[in-house]
N, C-alpha and C positions, 0 to 999 in steps of 0.2 A: 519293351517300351522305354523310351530314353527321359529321363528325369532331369530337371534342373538341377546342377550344384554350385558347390563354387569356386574359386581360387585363389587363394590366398596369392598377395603379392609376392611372398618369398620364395613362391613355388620358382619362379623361375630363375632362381639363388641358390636352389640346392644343390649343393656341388656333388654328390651322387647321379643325382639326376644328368647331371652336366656330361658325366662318363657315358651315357647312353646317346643315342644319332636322334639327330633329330626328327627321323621320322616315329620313336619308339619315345621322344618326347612330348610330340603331339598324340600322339595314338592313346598316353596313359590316362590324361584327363577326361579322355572320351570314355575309356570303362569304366570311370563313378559316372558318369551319365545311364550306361545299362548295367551298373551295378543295382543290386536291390538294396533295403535299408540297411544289412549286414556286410556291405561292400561286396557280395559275391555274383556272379555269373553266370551263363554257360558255356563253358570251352568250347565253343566252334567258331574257328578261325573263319570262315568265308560270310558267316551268318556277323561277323563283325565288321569285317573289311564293307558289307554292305550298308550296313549302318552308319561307320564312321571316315572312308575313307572309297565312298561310293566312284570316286569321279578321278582316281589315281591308280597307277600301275602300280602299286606297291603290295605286294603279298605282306600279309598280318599275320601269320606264324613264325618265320624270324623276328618279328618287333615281340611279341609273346616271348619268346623262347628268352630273348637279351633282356627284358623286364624281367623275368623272372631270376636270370644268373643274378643280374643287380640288384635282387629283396625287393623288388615294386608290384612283384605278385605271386602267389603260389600255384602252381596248379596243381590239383589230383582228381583222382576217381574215386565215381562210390557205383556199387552195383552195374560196372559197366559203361554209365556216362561220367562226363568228363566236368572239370567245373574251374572256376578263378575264383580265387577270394584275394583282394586286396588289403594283406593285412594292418595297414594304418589307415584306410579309410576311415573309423569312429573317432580316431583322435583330428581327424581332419574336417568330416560332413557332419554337420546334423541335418540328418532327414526330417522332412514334414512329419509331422505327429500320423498322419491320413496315408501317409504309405502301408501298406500291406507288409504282415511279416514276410521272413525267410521262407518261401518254399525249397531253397537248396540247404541240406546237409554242410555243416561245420568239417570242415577237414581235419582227419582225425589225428592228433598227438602222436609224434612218435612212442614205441612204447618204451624207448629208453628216457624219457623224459618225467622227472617225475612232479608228482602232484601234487599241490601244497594247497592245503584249505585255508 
């Protein structure tokens, strides 16, 4: 289900962002749309392309793949399926208070990382 969010004006100023094509420019803003209120998703590339880029020839697993080289999003597995988490989505959205938590898993820490309380 795709959710309102929103966009900051600078978005289109980040010169990060600028290194990516612009079809993997337009395509990021659209996963905080089917992000949930943790910024995360589900990794299927085709079930994406129908939602956000229904009416173009443009395969959505390369624009994934280039978002992710560039830090605009993670992907991993847990138990077999597949997931996106965009990890600056909270510094970016606040979600409606009336969104539903996370039913996707936090992707998990490297273990050479360590953990500070």
């Amino acid at each position: 289900m795709a959710r309102a969010r929103n966009i900051k004006p600078g978005f289109y100023k980040n010169a990060d962002l600028a290194e990516c094509s612009v079809w993997a420019r337009l395509l990021f803003p659209g996963l905080w749309m089917l992000a949930d209120r943790e910024g995360r998703l589900f990794d299927r590339p085709k079930q994406i392309k129908g939602e956000l880029l229904p009416y173009d020839a443009q395969d959505v697993e390369p624009l994934l793949r280039e978002l992710e080289r560039h830090g605009f999003l993670q992907r991993y597995e847990i138990d077999g399926l597949r997931f996106i988490q965009i990890p600056t989505f909270k510094e970016h959205q606040s979600p409606h208070y009336s969104e539903k938590p996370s039913v996707i898993k936090p992707p998990k820490l490297p273990e050479n990382v360590a953990h500070t309380s």
